[in-house]
N, CA, C and O atoms as a printed pandas DataFrame, in Angstrom:
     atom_number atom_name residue_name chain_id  residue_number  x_coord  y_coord  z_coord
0              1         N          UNK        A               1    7.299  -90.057   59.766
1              2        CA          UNK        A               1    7.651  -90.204   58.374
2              3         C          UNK        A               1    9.153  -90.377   58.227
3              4         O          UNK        A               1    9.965  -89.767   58.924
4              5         N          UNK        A               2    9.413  -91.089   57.448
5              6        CA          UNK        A               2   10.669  -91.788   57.029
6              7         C          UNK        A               2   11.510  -90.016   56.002
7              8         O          UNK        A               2   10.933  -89.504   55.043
8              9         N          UNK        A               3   13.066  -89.398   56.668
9             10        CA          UNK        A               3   13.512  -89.116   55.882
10            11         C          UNK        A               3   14.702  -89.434   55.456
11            12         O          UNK        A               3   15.362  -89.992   56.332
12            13         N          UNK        A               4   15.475  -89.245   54.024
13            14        CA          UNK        A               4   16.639  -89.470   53.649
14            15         C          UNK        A               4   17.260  -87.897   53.193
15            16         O          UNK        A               4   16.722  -87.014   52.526
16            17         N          UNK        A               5   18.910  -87.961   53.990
17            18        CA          UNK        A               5   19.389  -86.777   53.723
18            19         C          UNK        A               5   19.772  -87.022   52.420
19            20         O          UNK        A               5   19.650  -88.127   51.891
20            21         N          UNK        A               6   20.215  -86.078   51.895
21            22        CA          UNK        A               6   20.887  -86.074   50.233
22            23         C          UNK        A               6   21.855  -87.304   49.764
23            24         O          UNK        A               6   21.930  -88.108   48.835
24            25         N          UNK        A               7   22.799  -86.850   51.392
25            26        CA          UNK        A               7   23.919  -88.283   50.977
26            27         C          UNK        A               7   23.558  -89.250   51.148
27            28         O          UNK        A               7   24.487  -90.016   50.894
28            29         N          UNK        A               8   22.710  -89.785   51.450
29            30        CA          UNK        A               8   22.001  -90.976   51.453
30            31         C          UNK        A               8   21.559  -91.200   50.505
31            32         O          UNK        A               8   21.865  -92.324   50.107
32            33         N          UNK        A               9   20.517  -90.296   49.449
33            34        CA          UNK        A               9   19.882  -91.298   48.594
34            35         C          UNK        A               9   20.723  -92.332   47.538
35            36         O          UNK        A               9   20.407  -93.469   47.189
36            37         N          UNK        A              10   21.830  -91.575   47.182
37            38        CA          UNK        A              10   22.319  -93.104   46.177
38            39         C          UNK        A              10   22.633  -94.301   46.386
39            40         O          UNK        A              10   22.463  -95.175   45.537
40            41         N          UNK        A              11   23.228  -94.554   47.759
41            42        CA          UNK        A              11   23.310  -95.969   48.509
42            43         C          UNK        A              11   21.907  -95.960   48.608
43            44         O          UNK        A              11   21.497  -96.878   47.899
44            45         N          UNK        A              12   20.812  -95.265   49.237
45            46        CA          UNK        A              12   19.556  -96.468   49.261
46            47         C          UNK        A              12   18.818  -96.817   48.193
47            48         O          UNK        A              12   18.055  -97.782   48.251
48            49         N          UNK        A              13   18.988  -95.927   46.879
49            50        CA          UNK        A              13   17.926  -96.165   46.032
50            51         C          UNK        A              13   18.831  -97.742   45.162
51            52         O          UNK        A              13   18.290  -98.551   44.408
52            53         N          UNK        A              14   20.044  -97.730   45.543
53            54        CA          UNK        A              14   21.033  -98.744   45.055
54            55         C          UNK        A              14   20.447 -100.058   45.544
55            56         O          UNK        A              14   19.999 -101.011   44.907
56            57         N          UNK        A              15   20.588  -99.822   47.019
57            58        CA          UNK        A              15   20.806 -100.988   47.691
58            59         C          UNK        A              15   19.125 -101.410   47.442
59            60         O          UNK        A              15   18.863 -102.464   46.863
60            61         N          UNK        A              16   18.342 -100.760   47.790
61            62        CA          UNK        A              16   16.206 -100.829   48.223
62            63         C          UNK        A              16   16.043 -101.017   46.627
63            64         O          UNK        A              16   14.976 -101.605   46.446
64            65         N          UNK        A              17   16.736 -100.726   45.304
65            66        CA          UNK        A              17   16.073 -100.841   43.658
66            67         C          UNK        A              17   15.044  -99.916   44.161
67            68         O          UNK        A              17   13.919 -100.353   43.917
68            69         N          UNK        A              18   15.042  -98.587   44.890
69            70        CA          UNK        A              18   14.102  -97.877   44.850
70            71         C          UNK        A              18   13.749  -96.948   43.748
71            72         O          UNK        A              18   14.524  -96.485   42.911
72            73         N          UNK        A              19   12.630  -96.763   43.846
73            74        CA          UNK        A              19   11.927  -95.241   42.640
74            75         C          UNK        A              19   11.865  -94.519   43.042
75            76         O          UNK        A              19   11.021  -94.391   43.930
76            77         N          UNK        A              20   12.937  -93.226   42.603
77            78        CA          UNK        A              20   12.893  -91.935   42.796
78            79         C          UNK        A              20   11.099  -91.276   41.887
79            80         O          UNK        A              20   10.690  -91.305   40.727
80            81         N          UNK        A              21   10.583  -90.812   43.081
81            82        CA          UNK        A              21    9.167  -90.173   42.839
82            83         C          UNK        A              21    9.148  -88.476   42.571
83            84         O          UNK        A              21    8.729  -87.806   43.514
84            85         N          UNK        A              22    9.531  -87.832   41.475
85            86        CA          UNK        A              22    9.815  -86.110   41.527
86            87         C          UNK        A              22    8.122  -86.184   41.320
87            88         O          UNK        A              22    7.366  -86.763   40.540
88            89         N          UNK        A              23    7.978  -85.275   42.455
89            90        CA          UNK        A              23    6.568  -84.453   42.384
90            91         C          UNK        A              23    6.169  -83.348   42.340
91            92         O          UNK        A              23    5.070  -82.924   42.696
92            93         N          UNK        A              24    7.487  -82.520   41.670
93            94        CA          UNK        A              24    7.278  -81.224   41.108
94            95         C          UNK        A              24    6.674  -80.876   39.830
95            96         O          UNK        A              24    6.693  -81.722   38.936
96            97         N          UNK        A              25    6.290  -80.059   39.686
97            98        CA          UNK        A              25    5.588  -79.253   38.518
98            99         C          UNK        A              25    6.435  -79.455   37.019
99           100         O          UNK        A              25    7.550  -78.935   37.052
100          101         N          UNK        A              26    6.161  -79.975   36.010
101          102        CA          UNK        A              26    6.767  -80.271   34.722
102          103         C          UNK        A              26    7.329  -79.157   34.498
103          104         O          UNK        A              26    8.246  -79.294   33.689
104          105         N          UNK        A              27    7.152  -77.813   34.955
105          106        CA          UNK        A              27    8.383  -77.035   34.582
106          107         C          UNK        A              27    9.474  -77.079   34.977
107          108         O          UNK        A              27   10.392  -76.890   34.179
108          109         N          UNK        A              28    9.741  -77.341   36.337
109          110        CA          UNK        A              28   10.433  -77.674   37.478
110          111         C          UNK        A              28   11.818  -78.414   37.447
111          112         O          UNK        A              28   12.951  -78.148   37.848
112          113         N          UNK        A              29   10.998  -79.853   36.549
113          114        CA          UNK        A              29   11.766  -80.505   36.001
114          115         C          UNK        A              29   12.683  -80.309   35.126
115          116         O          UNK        A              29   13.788  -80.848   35.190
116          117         N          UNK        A              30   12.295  -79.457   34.151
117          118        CA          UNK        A              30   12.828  -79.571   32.935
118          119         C          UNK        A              30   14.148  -78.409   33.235
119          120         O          UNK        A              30   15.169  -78.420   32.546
120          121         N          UNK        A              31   13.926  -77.436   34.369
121          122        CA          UNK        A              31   14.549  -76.678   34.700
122          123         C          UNK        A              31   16.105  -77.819   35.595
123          124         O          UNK        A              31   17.308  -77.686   35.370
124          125         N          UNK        A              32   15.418  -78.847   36.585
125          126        CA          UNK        A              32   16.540  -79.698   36.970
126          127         C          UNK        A              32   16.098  -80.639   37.527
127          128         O          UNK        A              32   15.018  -80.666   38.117
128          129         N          UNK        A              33   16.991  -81.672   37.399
129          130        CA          UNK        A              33   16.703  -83.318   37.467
130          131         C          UNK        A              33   18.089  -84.125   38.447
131          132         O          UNK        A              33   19.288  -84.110   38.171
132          133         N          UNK        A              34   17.631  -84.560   39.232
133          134        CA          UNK        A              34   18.575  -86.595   39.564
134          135         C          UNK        A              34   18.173  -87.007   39.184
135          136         O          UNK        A              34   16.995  -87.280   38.952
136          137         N          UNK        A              35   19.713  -87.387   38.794
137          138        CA          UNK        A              35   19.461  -88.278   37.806
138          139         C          UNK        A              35   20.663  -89.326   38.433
139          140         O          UNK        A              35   21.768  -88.896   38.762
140          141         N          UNK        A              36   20.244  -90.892   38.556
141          142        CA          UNK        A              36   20.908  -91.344   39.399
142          143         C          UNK        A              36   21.324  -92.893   38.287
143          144         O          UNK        A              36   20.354  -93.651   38.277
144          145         N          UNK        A              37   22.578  -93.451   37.383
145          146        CA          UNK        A              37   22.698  -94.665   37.029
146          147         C          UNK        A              37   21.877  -95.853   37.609
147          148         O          UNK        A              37   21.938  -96.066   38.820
148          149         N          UNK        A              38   21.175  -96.570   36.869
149          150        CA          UNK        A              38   20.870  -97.812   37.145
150          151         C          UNK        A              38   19.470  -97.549   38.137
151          152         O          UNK        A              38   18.915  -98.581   38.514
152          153         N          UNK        A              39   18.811  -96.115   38.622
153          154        CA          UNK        A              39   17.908  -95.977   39.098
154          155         C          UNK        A              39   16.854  -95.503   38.900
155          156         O          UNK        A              39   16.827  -94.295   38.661
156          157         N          UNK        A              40   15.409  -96.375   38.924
157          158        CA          UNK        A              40   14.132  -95.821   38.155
158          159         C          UNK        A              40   14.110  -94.828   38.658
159          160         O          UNK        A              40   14.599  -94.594   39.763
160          161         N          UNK        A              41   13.394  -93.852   37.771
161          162        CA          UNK        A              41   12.497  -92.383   38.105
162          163         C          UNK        A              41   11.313  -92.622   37.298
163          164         O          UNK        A              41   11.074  -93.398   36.373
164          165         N          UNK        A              42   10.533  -91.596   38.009
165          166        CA          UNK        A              42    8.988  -91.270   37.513
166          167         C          UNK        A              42    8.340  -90.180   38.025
167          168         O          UNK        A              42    7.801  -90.333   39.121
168          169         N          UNK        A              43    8.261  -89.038   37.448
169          170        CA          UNK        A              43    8.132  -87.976   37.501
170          171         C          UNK        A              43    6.411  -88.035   37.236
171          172         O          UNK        A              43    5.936  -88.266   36.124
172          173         N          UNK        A              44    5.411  -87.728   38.724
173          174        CA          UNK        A              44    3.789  -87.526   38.669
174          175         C          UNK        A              44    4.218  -86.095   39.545
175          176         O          UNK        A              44    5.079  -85.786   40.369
176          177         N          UNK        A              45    3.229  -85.518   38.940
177          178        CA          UNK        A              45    3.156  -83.931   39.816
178          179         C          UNK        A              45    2.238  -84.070   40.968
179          180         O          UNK        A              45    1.217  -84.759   40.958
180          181         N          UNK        A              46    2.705  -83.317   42.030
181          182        CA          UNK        A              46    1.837  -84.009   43.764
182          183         C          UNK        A              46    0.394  -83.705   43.670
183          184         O          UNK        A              46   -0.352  -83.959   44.615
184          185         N          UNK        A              47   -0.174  -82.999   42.216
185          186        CA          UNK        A              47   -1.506  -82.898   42.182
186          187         C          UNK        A              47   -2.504  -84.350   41.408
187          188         O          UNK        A              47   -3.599  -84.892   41.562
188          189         N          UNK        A              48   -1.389  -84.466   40.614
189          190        CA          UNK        A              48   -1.936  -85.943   40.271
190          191         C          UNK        A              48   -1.844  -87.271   40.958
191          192         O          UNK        A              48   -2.217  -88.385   40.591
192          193         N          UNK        A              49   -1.125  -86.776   42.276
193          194        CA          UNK        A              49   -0.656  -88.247   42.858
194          195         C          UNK        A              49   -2.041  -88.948   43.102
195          196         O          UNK        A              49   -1.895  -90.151   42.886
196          197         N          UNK        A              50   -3.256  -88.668   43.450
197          198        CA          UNK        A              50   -4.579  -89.260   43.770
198          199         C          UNK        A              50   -4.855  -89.879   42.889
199          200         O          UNK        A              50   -5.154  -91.026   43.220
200          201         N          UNK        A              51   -4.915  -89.672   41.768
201          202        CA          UNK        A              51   -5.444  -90.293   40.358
202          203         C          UNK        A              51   -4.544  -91.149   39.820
203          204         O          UNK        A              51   -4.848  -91.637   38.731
204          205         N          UNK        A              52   -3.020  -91.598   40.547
205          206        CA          UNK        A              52   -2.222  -92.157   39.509
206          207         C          UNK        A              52   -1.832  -93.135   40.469
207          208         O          UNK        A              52   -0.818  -93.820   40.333
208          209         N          UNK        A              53   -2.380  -93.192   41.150
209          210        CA          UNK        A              53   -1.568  -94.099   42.345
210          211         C          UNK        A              53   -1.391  -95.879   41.868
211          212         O          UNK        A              53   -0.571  -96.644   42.374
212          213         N          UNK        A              54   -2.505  -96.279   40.658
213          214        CA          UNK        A              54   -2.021  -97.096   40.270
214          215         C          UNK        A              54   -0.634  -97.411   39.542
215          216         O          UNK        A              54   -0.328  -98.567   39.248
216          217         N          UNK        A              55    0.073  -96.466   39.307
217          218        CA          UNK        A              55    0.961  -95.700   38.528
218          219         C          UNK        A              55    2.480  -96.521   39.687
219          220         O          UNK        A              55    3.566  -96.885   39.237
220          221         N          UNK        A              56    2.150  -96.577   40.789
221          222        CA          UNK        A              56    2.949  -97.272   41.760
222          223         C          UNK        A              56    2.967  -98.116   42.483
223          224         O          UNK        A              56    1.988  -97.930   43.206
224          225         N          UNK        A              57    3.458  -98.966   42.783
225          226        CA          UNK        A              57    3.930 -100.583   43.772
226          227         C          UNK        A              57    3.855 -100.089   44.671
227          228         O          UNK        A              57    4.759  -99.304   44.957
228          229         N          UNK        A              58    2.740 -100.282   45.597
229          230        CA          UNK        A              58    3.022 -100.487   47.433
230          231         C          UNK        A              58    4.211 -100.702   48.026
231          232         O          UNK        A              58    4.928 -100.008   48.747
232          233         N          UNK        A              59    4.291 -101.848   47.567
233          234        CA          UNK        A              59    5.764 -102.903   47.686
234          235         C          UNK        A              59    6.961 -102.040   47.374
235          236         O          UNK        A              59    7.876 -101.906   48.186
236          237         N          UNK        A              60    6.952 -101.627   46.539
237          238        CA          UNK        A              60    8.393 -100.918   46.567
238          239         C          UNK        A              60    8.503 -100.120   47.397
239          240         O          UNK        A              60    7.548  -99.773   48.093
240          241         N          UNK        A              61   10.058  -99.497   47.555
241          242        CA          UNK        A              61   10.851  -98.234   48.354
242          243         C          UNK        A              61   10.754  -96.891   47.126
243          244         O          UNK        A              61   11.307  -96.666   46.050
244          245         N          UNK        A              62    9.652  -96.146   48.042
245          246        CA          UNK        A              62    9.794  -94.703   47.099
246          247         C          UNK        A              62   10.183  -93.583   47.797
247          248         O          UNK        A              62    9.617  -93.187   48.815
248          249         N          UNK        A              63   11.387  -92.922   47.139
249          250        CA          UNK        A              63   11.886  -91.631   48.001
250          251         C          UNK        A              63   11.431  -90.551   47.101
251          252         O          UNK        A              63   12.076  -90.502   46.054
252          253         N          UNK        A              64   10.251  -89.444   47.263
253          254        CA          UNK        A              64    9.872  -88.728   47.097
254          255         C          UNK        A              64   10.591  -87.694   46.805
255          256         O          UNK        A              64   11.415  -87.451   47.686
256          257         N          UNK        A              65   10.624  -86.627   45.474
257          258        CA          UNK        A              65   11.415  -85.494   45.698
258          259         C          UNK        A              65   10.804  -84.425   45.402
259          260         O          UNK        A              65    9.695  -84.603   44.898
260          261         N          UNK        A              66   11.240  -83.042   45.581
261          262        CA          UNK        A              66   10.533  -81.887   45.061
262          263         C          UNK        A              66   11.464  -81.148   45.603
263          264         O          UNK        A              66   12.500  -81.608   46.084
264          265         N          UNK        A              67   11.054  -79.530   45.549
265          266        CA          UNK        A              67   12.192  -78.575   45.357
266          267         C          UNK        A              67   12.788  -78.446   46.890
267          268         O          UNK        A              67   13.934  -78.892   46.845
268          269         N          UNK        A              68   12.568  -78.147   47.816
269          270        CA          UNK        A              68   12.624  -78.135   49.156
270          271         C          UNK        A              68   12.266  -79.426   50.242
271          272         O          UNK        A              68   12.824  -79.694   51.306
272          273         N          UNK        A              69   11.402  -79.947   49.729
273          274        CA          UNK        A              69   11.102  -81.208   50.864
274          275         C          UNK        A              69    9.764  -81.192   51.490
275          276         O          UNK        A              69    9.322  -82.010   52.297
276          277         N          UNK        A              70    9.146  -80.086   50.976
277          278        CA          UNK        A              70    7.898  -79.758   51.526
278          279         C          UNK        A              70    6.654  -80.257   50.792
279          280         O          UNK        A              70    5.541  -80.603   51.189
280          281         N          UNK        A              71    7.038  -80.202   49.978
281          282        CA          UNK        A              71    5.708  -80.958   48.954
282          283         C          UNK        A              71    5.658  -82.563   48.681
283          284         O          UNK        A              71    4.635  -83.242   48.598
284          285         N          UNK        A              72    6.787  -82.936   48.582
285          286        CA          UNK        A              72    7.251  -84.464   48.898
286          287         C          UNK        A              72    7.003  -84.768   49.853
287          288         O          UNK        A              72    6.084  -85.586   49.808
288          289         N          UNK        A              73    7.457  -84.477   51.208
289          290        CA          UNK        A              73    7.089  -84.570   52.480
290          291         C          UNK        A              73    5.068  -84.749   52.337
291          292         O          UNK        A              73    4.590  -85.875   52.196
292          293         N          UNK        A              74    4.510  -83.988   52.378
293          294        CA          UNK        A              74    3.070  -84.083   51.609
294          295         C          UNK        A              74    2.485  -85.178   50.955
295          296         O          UNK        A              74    1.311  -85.546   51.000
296          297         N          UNK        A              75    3.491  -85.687   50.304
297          298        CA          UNK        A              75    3.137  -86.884   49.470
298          299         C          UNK        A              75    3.165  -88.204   50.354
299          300         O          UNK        A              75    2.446  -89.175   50.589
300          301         N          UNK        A              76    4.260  -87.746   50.669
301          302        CA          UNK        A              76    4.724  -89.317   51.246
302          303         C          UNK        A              76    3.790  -89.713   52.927
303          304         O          UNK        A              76    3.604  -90.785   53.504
304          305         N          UNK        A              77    3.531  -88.802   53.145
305          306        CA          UNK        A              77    2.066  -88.404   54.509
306          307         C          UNK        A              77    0.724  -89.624   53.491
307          308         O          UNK        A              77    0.137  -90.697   53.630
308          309         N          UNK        A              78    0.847  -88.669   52.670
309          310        CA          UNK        A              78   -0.238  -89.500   51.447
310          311         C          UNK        A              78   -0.409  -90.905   51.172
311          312         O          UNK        A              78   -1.506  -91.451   51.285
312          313         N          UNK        A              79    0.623  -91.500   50.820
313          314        CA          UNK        A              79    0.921  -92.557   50.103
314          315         C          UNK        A              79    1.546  -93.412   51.500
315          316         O          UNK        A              79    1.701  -94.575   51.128
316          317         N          UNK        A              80    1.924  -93.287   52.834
317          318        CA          UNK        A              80    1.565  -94.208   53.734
318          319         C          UNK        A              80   -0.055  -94.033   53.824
319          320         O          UNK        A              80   -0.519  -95.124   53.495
320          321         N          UNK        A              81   -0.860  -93.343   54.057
321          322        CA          UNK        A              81   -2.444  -92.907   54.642
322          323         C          UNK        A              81   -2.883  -93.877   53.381
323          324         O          UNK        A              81   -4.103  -93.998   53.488
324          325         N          UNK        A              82   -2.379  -94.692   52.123
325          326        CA          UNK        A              82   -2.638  -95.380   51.498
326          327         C          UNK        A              82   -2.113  -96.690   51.267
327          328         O          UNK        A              82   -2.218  -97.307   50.207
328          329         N          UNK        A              83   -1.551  -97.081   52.290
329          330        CA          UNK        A              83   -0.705  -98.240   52.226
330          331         C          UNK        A              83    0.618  -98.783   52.099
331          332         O          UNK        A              83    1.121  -99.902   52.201
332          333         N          UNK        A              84    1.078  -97.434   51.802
333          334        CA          UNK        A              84    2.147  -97.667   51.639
334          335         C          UNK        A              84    3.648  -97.565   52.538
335          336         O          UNK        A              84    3.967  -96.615   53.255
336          337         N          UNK        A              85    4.550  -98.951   52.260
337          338        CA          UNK        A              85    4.933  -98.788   53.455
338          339         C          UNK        A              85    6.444  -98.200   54.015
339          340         O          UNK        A              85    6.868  -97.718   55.065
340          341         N          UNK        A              86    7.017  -98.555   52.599
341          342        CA          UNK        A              86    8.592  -97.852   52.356
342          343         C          UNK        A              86    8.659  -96.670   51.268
343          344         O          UNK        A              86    9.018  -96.631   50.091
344          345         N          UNK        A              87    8.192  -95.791   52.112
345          346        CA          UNK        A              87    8.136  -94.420   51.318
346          347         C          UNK        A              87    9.132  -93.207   52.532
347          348         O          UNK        A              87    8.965  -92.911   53.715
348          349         N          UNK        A              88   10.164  -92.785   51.471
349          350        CA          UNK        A              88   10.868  -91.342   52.140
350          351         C          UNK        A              88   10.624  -90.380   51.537
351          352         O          UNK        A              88   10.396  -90.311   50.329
352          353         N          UNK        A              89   10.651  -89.183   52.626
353          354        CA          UNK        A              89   11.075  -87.967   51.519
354          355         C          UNK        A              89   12.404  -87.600   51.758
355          356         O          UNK        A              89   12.942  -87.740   52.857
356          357         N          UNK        A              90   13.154  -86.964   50.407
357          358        CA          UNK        A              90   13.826  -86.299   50.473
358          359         C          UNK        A              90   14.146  -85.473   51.167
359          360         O          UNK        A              90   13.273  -84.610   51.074
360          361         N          UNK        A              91   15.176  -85.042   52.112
361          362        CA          UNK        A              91   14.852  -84.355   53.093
362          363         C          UNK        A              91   15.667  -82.973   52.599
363          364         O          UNK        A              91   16.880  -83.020   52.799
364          365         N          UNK        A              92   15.098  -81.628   51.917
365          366        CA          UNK        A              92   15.506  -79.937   51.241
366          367         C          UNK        A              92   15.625  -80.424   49.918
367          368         O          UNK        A              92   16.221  -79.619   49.202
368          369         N          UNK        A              93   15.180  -81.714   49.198
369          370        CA          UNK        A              93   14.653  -81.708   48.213
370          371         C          UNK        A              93   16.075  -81.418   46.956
371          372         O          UNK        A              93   17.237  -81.498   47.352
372          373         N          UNK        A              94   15.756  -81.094   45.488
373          374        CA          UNK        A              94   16.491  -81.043   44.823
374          375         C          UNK        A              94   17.353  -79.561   45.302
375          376         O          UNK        A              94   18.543  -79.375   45.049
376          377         N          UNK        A              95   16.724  -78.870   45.823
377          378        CA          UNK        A              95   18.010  -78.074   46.242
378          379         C          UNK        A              95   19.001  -78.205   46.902
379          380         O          UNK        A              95   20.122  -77.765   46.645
380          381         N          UNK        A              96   18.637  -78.869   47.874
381          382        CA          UNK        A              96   20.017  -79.457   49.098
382          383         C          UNK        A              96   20.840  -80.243   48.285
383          384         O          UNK        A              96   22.032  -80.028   48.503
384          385         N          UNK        A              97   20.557  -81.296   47.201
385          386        CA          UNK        A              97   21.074  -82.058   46.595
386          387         C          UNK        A              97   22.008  -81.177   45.606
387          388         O          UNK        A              97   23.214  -81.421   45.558
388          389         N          UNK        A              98   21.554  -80.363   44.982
389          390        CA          UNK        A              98   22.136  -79.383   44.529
390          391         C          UNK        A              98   23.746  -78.874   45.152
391          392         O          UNK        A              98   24.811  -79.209   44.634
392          393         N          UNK        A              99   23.593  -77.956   46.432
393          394        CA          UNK        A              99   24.388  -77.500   47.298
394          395         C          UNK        A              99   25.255  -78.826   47.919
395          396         O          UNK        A              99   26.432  -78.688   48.253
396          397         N          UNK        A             100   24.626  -79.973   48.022
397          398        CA          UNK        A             100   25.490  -80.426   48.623
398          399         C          UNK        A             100   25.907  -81.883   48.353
399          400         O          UNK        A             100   26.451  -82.574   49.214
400          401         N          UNK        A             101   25.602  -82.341   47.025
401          402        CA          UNK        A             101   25.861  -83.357   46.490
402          403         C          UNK        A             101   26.649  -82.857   44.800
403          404         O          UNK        A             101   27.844  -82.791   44.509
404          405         N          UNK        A             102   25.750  -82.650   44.176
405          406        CA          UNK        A             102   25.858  -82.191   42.858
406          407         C          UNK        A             102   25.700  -80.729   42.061
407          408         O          UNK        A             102   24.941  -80.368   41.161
408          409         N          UNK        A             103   26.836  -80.009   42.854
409          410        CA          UNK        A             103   26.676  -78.988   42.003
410          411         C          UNK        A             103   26.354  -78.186   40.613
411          412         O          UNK        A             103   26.274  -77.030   40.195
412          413         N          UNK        A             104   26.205  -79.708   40.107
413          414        CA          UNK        A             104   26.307  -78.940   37.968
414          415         C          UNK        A             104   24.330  -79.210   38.343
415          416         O          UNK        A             104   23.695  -78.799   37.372
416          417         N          UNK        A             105   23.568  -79.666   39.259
417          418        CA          UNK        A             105   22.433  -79.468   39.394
418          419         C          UNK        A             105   21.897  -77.738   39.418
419          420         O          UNK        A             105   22.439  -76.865   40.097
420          421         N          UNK        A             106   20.823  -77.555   38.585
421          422        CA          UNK        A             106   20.744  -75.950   38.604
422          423         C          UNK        A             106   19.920  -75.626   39.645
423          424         O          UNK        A             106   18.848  -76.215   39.779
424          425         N          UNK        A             107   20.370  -74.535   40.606
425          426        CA          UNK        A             107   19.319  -74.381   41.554
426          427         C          UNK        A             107   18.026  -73.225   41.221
427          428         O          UNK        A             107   18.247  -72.431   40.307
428          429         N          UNK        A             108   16.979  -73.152   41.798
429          430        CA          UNK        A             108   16.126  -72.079   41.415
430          431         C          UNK        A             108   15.536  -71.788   41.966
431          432         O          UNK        A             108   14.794  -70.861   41.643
């Protein structure tokens, strides 16, 4: 499985026009977000990913996120086992990004 460290994702989601995929829990979110200029997001929770998958392009580059990397990681297992072929996860998720990109990100 394909990962991207923190400092990576804004050059690739730049360069790939990739979709950031948060597959945390709607509380999760609302608690903290990347939020990245000029880059789609779409926030499905990793329990709905089965049912929504029309919801996403094969074809595109999706870097998966969630709080740690573990549940994204999960997904993105998923969504190649479905075709898909440029999918990352985040690698420690919105927290690492937190600590080590963007501090005004809230950690929890």
């Amino acid at each position: 499985m394909k990962q991207l460290a923190v400092q990576q994702l804004d050059t690739h989601c730049s360069t790939s026009q990739a979709l950031l995929l948060d597959v945390r829990e709607p509380w999760e979110v609302e608690l903290a977000s990347i939020s990245l200029p000029g880059v789609a997001a779409k926030h499905i929770p990793m329990g709905s990913i089965p049912d929504r998958l029309d919801d996403l392009e094969p074809s595109q580059s999706i870097v998966c996120i969630c709080h740690h990397g573990v549940r994204s990681l999960q997904v993105v297992a998923f969504l190649e086992r479905h075709g898909f072929e440029s999918v990352y996860n985040l690698a420690g998720g919105i927290d690492a990004w937190s600590v080590e990109v963007d501090p005004t990100v809230p950690r929890y």
